[in-house]
Structure formats: C-alpha cells, structure tokens
N, C-alpha and C positions, 0 to 999 in steps of 0.2 A: 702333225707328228709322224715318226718314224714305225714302223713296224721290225725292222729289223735294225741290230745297232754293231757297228764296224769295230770292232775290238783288236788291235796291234799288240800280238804276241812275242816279238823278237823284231830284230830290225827291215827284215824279208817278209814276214808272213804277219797273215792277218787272219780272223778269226770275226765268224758273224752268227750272232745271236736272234734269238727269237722267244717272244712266252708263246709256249703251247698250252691253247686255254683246252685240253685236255687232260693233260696232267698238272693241269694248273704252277708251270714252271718252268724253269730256262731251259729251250736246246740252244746246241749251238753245231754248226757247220765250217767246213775251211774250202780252201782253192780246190779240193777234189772234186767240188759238188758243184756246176754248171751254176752261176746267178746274173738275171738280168743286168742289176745292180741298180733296181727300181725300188727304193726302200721305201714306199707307202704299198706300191702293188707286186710287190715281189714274187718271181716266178724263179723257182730250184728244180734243179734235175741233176740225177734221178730222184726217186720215191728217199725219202728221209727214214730210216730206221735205227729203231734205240732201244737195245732190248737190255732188261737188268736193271743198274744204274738208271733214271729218268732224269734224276735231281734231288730237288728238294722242297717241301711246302712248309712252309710255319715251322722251318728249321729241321724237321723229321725228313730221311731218305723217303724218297718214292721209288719201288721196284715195278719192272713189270715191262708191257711192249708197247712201242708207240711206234704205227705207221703210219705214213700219208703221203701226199703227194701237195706241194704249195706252189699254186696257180694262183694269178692275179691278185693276188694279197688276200686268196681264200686260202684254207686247208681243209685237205679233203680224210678224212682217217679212215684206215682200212679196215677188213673184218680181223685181221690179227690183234689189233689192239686191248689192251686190257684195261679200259675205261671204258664209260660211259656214252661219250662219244665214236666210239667206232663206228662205221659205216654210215657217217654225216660229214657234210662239207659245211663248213663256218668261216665266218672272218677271222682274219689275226687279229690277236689283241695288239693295239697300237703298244710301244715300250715305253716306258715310264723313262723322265728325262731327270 
C-alpha cells in the first residue's frame, strides 16, 4: 500500500496527500514542495508546516502546529509542534485505499 495518495485538482495541477498520525489527519502538499515521488518511502522537502487549520478527526476541526520533515517514508516532528508527538520520528501511516 501507499503512503501518500496523488490527488488531481484541475487539469494542470496535482495535489498529494498524507495521514499524519500526529494529528491524527489528512495533510496535504502540491508541486512547491520537492517529492521523490516514492509513494511507500516518500521523501518531501522542505520541512512541512501547518499551523492553525490541521484538519479534522471524528468530524471536529483540529487547531494547532504541525512540523516535520518526511524522510524515507518516516516523519520526523519538530519541537514546535502542538501534539504529542513532537520531537519523535515515526512511520507514515500507509493511506487507506
């Protein structure tokens, strides 16, 4: 299975998602952000940051800041982040198909 999923916004552009099992919910990124385009081991640059807005769990907004950096199909979360996870590297959660 995938870790990240190729989403087509318009006829040009493309848009790629991920769960961050930090904030327990979808990001997502586009063509500004550097990707291998290794969807099991996926590596993004620069660092991912999401501050505010997160998503959403069990239908409720999540606020607050998520950073990391996603190497090899790990993520790594920085000390800025406002979960639990900050300042640990984890795997991506594979995407539900």
């Amino acid at each position: 299975m995938s870790k990240i999923r190729k989403v087509q916004r318009s006829e040009n552009t493309w848009q790629y998602h991920f769960i961050c099992p930090g904030c327990n919910c979808e990001h997502a990124f586009d063509d500004r952000w550097q990707f291998n385009q290794d969807f099991d081991k996926p590596t993004i640059s620069p660092s991912f940051l999401q501050k505010g807005f997160l998503g959403f769990k069990d239908e409720k907004p999540i606020y607050g800041t998520c950073h990391s950096f996603i190497k090899d199909g790990k993520i790594e979360f920085l000390g800025d982040c406002s979960h639990e996870l900050k300042n640990q590297t984890v795997d991506l959660i594979e995407y539900p198909s």
